[in-house]
N, C-alpha and C positions, 0 to 999 in steps of 0.2 A: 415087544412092540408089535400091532399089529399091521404092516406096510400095503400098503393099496397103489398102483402105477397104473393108471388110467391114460388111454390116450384118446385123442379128442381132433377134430376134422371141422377146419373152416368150411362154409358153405363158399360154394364160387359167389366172387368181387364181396364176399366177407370179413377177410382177415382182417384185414386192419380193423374193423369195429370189434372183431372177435379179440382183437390182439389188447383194444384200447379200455374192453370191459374186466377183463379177464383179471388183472389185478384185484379187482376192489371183489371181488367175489372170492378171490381166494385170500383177500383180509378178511372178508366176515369166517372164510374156513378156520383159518389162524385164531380164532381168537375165541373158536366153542371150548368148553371144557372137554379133558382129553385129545387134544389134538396136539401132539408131540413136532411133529414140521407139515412143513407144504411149501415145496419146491418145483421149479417148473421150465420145460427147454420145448428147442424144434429138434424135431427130428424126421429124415425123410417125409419132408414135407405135413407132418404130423404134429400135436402141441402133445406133451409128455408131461404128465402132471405126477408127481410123487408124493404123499400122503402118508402119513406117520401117527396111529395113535397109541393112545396106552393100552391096547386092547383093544381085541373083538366089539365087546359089548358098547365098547366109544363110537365105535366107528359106527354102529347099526344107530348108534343113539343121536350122531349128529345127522346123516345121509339117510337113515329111514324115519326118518320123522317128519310128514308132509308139512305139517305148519311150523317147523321151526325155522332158526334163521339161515341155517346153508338154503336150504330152498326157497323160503321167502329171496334171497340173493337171486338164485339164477332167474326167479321169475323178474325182481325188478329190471334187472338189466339185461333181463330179455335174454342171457348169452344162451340158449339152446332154440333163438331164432336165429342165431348167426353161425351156430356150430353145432357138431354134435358128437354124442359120447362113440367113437368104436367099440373099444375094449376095456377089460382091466383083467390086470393078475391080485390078488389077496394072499395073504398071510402071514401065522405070526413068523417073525423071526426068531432064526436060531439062537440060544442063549451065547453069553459071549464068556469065553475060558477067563 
């Protein structure tokens, strides 16, 4: 599996819009081909997104594809005018014994 953990940063007096779109965009994530989970928390005042797919080549195929539907999402609902990306870690996981 290839794991992606993104964290993400309300704009000031945003969170709560940032908090109330954020679902329905991580349903259109859920529901690309290859997309394994997508789970998501706060932490040190931070939103912490976790992302799961079958592979590298998924994960480029749903997040680098400007017109497809993860980004058609963030653009509808706007959520990178109310937040925005800091960081992410990438890779595949280690095989399981």
């Amino acid at each position: 599996m290839f794991l992606v953990v993104s964290r993400w940063e309300a704009l000031p007096g945003r969170a709560e819009e940032f908090e109330r779109v954020s679902p329905d965009v991580r349903a259109v994530l859920r529901q690309q081909p290859g997309v394994v989970l997508v789970e998501s928390f706060r932490s040190e005042g931070h939103y912490v997104v976790v992302h799961g797919y079958q592979d590298e080549a998924a994960y480029h195929a749903v997040v680098d594809d400007a017109n497809g539907p993860f980004r058609q999402a963030l653009a509808k609902h706007k959520l990178e005018e109310m937040g925005h990306w800091i960081s992410s870690e990438r890779g595949e996981t280690f095989p399981h014994d």
